[in-house]
Biotite code that builds the C-alpha atoms (Angstrom):
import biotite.structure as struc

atoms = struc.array([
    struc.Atom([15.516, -3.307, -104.093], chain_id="A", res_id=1, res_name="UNK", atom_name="CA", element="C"),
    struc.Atom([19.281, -3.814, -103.005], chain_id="A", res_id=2, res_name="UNK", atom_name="CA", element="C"),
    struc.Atom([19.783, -6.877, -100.433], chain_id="A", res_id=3, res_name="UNK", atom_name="CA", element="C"),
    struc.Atom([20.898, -4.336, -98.683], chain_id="A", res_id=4, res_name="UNK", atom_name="CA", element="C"),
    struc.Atom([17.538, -2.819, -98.376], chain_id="A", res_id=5, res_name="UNK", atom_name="CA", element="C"),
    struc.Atom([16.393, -2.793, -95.044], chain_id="A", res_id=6, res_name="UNK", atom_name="CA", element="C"),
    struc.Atom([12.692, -4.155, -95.937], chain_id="A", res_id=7, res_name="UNK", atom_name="CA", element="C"),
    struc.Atom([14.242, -6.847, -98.182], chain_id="A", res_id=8, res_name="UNK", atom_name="CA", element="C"),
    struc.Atom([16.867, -7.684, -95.202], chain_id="A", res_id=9, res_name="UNK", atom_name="CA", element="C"),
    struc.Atom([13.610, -7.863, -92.736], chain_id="A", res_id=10, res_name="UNK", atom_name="CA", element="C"),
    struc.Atom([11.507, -10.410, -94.987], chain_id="A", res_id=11, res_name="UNK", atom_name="CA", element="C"),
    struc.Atom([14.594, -12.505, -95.900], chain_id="A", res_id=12, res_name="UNK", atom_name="CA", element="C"),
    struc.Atom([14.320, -13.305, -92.100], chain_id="A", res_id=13, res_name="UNK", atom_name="CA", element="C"),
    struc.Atom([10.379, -13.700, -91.963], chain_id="A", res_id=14, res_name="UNK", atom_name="CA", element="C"),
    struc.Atom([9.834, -17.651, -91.282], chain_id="A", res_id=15, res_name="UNK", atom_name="CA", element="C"),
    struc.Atom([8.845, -19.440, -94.499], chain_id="A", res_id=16, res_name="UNK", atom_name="CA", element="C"),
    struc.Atom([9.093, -23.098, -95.580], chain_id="A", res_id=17, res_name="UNK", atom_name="CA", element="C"),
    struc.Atom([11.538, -25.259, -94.011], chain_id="A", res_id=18, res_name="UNK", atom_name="CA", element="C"),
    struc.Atom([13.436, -25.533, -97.428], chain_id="A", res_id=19, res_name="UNK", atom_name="CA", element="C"),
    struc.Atom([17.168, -24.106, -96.148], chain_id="A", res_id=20, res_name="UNK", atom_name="CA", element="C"),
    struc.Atom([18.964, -21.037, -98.131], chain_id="A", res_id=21, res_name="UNK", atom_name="CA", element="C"),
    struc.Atom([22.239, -22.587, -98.921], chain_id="A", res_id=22, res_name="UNK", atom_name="CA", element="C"),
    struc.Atom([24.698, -19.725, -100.167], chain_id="A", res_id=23, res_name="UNK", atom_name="CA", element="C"),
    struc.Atom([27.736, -19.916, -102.231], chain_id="A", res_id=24, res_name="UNK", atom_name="CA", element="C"),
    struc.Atom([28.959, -21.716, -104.936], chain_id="A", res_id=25, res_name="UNK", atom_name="CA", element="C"),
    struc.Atom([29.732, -25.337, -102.952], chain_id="A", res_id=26, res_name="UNK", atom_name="CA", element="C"),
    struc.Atom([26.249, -25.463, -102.155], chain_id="A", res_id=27, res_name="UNK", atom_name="CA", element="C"),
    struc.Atom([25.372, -25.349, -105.528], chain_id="A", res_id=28, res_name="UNK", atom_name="CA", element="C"),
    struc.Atom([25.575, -29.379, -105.430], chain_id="A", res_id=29, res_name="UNK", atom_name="CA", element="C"),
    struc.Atom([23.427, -29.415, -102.232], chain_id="A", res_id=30, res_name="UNK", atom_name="CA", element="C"),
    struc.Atom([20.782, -26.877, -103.651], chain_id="A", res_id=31, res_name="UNK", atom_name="CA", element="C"),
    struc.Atom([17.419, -28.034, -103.193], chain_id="A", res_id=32, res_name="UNK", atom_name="CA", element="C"),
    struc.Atom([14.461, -26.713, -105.185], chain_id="A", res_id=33, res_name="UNK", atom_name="CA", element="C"),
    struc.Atom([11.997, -24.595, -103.554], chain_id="A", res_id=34, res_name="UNK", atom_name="CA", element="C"),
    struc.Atom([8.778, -26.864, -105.425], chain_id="A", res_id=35, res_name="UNK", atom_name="CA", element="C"),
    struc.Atom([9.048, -29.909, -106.738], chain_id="A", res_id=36, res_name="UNK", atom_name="CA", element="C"),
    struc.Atom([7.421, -31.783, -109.720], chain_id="A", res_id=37, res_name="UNK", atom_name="CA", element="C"),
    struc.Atom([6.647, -34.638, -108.019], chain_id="A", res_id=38, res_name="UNK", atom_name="CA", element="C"),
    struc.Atom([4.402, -35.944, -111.375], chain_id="A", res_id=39, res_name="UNK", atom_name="CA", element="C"),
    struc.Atom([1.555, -37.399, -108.411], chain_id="A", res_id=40, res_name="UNK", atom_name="CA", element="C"),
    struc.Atom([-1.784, -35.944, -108.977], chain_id="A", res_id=41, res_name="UNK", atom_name="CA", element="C"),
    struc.Atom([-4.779, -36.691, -107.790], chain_id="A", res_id=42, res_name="UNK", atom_name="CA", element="C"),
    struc.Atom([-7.030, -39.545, -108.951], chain_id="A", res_id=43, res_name="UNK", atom_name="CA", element="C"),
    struc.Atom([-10.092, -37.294, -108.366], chain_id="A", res_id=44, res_name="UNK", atom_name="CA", element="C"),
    struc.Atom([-11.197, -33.926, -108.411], chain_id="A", res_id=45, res_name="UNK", atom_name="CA", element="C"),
    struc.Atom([-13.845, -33.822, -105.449], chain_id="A", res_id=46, res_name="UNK", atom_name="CA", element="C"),
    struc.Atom([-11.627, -34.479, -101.884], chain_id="A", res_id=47, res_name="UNK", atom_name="CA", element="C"),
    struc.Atom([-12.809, -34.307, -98.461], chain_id="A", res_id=48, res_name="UNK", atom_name="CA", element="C"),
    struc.Atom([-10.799, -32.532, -95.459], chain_id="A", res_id=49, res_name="UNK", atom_name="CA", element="C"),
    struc.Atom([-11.241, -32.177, -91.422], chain_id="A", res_id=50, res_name="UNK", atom_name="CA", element="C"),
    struc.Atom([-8.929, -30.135, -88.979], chain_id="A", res_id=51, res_name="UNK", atom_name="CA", element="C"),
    struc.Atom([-7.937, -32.918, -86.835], chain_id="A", res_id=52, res_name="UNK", atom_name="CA", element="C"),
    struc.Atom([-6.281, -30.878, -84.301], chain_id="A", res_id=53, res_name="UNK", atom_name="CA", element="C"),
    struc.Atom([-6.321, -27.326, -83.638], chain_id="A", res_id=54, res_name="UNK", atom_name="CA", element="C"),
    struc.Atom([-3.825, -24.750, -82.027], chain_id="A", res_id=55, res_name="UNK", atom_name="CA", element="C"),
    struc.Atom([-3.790, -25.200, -78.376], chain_id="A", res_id=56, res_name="UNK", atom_name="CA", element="C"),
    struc.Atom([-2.090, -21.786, -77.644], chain_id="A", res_id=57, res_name="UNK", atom_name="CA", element="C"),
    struc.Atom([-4.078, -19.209, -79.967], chain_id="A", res_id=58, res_name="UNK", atom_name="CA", element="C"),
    struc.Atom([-6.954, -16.901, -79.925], chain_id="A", res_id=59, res_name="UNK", atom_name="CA", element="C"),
    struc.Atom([-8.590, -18.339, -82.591], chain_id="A", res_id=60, res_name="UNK", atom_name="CA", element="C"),
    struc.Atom([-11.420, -20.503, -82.307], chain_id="A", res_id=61, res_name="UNK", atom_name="CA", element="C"),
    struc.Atom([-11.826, -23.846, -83.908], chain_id="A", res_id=62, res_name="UNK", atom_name="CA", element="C"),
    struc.Atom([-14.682, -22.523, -86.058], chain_id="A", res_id=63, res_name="UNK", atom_name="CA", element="C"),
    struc.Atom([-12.579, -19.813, -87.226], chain_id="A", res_id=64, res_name="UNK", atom_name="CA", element="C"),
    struc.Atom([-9.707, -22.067, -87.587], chain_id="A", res_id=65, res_name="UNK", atom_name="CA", element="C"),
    struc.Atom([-12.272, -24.166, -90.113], chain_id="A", res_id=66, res_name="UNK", atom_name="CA", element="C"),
    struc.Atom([-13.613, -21.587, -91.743], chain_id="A", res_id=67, res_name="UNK", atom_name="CA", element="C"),
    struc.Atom([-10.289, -19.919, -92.729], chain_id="A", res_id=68, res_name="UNK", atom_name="CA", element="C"),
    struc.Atom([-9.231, -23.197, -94.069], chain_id="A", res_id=69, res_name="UNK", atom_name="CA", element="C"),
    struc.Atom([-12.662, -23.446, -96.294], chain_id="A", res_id=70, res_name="UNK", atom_name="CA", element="C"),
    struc.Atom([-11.826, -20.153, -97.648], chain_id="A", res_id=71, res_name="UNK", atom_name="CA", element="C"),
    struc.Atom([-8.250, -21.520, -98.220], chain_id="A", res_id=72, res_name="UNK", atom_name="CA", element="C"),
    struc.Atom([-9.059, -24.779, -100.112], chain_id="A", res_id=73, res_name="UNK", atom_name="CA", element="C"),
    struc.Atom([-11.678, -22.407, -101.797], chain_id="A", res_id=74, res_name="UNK", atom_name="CA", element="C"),
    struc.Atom([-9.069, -20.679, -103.716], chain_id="A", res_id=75, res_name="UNK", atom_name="CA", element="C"),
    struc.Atom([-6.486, -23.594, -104.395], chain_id="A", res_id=76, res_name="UNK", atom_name="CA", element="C"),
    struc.Atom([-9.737, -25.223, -105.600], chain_id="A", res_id=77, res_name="UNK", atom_name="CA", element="C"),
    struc.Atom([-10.706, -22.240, -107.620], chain_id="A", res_id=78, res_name="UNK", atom_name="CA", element="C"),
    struc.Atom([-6.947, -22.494, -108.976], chain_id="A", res_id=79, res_name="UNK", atom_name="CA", element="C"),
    struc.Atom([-6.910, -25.899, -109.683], chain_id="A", res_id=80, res_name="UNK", atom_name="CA", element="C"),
    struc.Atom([-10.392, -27.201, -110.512], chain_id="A", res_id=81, res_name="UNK", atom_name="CA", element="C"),
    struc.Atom([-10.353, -29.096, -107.585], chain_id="A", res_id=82, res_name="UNK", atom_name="CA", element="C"),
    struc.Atom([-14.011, -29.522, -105.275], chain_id="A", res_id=83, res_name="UNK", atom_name="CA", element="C"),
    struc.Atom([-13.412, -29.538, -101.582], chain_id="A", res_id=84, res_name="UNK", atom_name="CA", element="C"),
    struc.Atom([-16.067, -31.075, -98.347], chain_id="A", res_id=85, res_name="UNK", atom_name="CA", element="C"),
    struc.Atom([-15.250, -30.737, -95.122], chain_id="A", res_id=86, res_name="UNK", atom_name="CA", element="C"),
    struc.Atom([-15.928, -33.777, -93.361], chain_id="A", res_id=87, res_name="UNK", atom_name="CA", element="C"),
    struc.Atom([-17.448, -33.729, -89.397], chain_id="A", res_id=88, res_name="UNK", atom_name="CA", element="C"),
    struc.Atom([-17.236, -37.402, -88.413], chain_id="A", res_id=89, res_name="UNK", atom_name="CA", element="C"),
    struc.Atom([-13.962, -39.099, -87.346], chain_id="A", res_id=90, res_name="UNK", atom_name="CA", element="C"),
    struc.Atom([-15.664, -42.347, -87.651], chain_id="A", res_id=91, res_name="UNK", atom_name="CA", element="C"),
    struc.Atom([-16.325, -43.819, -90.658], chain_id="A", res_id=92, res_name="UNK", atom_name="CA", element="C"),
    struc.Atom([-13.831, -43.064, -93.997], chain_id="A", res_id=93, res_name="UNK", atom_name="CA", element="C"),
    struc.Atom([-10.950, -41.124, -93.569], chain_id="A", res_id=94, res_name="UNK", atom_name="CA", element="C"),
    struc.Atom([-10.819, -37.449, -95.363], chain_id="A", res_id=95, res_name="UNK", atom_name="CA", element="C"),
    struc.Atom([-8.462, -36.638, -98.305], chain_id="A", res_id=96, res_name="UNK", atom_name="CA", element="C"),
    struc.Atom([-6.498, -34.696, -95.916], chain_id="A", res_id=97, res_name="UNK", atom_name="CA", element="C"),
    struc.Atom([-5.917, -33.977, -92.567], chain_id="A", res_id=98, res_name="UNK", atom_name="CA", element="C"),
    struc.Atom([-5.126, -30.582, -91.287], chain_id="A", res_id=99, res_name="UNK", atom_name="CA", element="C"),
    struc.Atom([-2.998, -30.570, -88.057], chain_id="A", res_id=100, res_name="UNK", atom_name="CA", element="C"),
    struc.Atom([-1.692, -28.385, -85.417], chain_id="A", res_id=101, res_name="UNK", atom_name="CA", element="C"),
    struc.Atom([1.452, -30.216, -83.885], chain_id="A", res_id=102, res_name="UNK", atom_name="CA", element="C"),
    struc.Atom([4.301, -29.512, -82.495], chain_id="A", res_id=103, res_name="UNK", atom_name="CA", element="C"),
    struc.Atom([8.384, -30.865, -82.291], chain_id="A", res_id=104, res_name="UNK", atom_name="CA", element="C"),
    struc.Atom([7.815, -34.792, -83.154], chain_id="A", res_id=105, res_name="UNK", atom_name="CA", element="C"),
    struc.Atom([4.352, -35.647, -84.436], chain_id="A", res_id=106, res_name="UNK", atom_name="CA", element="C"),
    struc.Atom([4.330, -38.850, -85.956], chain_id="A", res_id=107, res_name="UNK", atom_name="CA", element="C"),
    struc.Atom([6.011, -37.890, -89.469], chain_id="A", res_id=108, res_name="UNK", atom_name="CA", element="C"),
    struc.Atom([9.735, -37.651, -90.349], chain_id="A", res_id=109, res_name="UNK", atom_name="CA", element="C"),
    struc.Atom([9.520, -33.753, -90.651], chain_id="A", res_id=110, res_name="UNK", atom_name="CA", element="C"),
    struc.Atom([9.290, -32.439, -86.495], chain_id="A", res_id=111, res_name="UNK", atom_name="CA", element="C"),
    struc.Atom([8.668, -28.850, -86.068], chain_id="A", res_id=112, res_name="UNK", atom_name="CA", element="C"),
    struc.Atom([11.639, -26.308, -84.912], chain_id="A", res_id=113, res_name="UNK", atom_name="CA", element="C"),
    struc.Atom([9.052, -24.562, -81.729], chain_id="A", res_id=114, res_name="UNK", atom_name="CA", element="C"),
    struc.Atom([8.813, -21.138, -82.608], chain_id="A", res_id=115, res_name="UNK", atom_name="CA", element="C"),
    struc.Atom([10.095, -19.182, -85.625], chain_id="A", res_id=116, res_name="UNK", atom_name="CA", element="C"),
    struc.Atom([11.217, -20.942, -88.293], chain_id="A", res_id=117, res_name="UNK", atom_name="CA", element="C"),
    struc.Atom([9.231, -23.694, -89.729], chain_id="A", res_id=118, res_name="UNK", atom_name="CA", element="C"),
    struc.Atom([5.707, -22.438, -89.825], chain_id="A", res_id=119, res_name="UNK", atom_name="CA", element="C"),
    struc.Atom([3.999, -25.601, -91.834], chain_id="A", res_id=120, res_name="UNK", atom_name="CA", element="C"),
    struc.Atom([4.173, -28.580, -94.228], chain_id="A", res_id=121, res_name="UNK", atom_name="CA", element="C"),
    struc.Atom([2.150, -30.950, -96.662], chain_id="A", res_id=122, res_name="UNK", atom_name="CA", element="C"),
    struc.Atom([2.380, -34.193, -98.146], chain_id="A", res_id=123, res_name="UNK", atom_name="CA", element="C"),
    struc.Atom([2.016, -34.881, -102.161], chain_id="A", res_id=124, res_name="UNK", atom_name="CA", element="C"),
    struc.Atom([-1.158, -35.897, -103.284], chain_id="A", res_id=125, res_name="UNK", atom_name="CA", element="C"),
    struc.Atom([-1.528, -40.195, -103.375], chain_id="A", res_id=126, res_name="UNK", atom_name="CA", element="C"),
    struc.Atom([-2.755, -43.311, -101.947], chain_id="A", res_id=127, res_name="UNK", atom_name="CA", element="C"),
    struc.Atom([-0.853, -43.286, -99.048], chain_id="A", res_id=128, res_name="UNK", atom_name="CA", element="C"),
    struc.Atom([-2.241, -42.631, -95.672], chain_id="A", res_id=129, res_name="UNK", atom_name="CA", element="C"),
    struc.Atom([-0.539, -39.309, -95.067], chain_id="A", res_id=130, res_name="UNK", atom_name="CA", element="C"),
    struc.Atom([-1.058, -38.059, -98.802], chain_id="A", res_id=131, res_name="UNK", atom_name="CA", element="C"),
    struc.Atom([-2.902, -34.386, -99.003], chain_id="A", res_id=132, res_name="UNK", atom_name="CA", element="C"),
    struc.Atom([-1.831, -33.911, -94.638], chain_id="A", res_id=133, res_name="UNK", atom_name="CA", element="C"),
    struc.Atom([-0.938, -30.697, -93.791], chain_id="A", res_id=134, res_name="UNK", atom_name="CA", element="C"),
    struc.Atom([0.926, -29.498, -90.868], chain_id="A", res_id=135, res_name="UNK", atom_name="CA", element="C"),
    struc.Atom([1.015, -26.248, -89.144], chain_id="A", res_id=136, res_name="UNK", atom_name="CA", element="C"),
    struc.Atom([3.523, -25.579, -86.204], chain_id="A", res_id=137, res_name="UNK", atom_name="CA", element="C"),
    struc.Atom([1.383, -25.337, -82.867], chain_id="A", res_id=138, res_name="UNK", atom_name="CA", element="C"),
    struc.Atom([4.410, -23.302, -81.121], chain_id="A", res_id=139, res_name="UNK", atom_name="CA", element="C"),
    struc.Atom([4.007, -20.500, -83.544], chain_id="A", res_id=140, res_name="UNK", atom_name="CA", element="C"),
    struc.Atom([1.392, -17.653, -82.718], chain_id="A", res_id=141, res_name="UNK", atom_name="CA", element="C"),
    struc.Atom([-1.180, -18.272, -84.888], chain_id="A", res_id=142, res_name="UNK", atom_name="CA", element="C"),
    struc.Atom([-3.844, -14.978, -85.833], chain_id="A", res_id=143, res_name="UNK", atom_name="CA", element="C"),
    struc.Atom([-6.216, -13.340, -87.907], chain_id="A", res_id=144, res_name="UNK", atom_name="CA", element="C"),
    struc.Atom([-6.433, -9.907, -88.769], chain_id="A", res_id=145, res_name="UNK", atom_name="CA", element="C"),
    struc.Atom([-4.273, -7.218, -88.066], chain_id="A", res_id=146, res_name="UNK", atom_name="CA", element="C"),
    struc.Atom([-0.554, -7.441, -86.122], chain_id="A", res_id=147, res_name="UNK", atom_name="CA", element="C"),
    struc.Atom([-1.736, -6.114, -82.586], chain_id="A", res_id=148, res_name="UNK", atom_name="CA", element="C"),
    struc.Atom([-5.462, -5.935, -82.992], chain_id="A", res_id=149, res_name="UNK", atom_name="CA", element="C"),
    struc.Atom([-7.727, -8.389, -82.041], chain_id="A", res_id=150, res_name="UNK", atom_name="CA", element="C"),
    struc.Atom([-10.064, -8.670, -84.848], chain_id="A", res_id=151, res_name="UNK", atom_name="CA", element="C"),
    struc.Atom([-14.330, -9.119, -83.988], chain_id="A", res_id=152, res_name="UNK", atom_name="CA", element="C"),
    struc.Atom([-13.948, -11.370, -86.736], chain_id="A", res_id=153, res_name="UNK", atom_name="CA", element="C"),
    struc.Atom([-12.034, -13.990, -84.644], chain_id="A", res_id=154, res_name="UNK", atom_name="CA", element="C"),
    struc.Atom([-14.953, -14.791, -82.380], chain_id="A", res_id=155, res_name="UNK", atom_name="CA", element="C"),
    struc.Atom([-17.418, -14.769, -84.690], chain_id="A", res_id=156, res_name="UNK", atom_name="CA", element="C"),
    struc.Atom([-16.769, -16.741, -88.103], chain_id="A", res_id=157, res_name="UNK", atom_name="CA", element="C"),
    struc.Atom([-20.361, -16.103, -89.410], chain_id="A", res_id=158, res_name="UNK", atom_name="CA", element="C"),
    struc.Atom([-19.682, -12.720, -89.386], chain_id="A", res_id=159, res_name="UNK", atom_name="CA", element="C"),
    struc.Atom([-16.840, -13.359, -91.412], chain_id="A", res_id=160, res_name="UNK", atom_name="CA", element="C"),
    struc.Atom([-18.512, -15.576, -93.962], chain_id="A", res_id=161, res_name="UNK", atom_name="CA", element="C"),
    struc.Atom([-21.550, -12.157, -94.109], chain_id="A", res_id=162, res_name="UNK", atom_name="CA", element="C"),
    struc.Atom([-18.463, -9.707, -94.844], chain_id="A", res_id=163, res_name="UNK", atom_name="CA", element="C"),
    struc.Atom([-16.639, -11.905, -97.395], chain_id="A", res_id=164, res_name="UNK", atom_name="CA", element="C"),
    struc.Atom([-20.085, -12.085, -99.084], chain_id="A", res_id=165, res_name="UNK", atom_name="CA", element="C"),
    struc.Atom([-20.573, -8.216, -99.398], chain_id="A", res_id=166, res_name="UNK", atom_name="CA", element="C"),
    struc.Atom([-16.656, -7.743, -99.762], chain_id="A", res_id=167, res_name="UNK", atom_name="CA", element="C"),
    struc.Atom([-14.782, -6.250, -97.230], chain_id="A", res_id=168, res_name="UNK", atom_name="CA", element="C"),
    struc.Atom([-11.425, -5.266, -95.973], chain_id="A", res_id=169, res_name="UNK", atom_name="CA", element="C"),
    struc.Atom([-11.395, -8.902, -94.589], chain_id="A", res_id=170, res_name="UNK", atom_name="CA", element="C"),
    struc.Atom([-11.019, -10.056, -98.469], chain_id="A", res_id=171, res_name="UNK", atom_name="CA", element="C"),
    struc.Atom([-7.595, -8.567, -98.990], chain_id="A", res_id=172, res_name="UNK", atom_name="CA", element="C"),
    struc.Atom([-6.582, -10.577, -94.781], chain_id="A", res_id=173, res_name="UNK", atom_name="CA", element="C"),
    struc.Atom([-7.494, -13.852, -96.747], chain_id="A", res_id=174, res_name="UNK", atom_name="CA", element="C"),
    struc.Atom([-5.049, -12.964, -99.546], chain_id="A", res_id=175, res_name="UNK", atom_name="CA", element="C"),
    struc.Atom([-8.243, -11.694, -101.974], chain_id="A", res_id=176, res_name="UNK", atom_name="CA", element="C"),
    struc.Atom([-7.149, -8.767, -104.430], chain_id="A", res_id=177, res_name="UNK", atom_name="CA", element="C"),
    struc.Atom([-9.168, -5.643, -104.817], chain_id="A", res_id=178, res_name="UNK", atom_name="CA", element="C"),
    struc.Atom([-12.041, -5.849, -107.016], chain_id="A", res_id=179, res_name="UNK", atom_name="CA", element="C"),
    struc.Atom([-12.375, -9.712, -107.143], chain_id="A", res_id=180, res_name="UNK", atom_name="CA", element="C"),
    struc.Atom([-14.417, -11.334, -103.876], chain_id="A", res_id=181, res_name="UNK", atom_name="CA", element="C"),
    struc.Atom([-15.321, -14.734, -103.009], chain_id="A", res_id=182, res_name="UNK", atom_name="CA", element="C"),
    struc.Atom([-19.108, -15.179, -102.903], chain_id="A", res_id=183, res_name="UNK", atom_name="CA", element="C"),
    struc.Atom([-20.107, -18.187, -100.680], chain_id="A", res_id=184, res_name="UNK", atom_name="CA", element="C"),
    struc.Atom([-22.937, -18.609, -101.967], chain_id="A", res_id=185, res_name="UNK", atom_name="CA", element="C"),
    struc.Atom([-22.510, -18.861, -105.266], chain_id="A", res_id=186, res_name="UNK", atom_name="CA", element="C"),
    struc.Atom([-20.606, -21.635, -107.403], chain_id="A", res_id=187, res_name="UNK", atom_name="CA", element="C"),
    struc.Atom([-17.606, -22.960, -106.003], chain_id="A", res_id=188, res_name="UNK", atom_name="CA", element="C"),
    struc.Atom([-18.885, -21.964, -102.280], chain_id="A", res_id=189, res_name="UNK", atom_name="CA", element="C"),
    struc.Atom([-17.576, -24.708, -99.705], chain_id="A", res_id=190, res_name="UNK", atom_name="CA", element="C"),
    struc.Atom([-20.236, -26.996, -98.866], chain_id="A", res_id=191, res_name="UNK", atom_name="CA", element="C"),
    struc.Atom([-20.072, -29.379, -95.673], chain_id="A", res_id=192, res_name="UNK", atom_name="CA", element="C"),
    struc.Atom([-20.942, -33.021, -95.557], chain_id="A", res_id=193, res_name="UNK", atom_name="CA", element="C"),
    struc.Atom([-22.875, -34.136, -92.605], chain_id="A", res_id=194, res_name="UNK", atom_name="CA", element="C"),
])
């Protein structure tokens, strides 16, 4: 593929991390990595999480919202060896991480750009407060399923806990390759604290 290529030209302008392209042999100096080895771990390998806030502007509901993000921590965890709980209760201790829907200024030194651009961000594991939060841009159009189609699967999340069980088309939308499905049931499964 040439940059020149017209599918390469359309996802160099996809929105991505808010890490800038600098271009050019000045910015060299000003280049900024697009990970970082920030050498902080964490102390433990069973963390808890809770959406805090959910996206005010999408068709999803907040139990699909949750159960996309199990199936997400499912695989980092599966990656990593790390265990992760969802959490119900606000009271009481405070999760491992927070996941938030926000928009422009939201209490952190990183405010959202509105729509396009800047889709999310996360904090490095710690002992800080904000440690493990993740961010997602409320002014971006949030989905599931395919571009233009309004998936069954968004109003019912059981269903798609059933269909990730059997295997489905629904395992390649959550990023699953052919041939290798998530079984919730079985080790590994996300499991909910009460």
């Amino acid at each position: 593929m040439s940059p020149a290529d017209p599918g390469t030209v359309a996802t160099m302008h996809k929105p991505r991390c808010s890490l800038p392209d600098v271009l050019g042999v000045a910015g060299l100096v000003r280049r900024r990595r697009r990970y970082a080895l920030s050498g902080s771990m964490w102390k433990k390998r069973t963390l808890t999480w809770r959406v805090r806030s959910f996206p005010q502007s999408s068709q999803l509901s907040q139990e699909t919202v949750r159960v996309l993000m199990s199936y997400a921590l499912m695989a980092w965890g599966m990656e990593s060896g790390l265990t992760f709980h969802e959490v119900d209760s606000p009271q009481g201790q405070e999760p491992d991480i927070l996941i938030d829907f926000a928009r422009a200024f939201h209490q952190d030194s990183y405010p959202f750009d509105g729509l396009g651009g800047t889709l999310a961000h996360a904090f490095f594991p710690g002992e800080h407060p904000i440690s493990g939060d993740t961010h997602f841009d409320d002014e971006e159009t949030w989905t599931f399923g395919s571009k233009g189609k309004i998936s069954s699967l968004m109003r019912d999340p059981l269903q798609l806990e059933q269909e990730l069980a059997g295997g489905s088309p629904v395992d390649e939308e959550l990023g699953f390759s052919r041939g290798c499905r998530v079984n919730p049931l079985g080790p590994g499964s996300p499991e909910r604290l009460s």
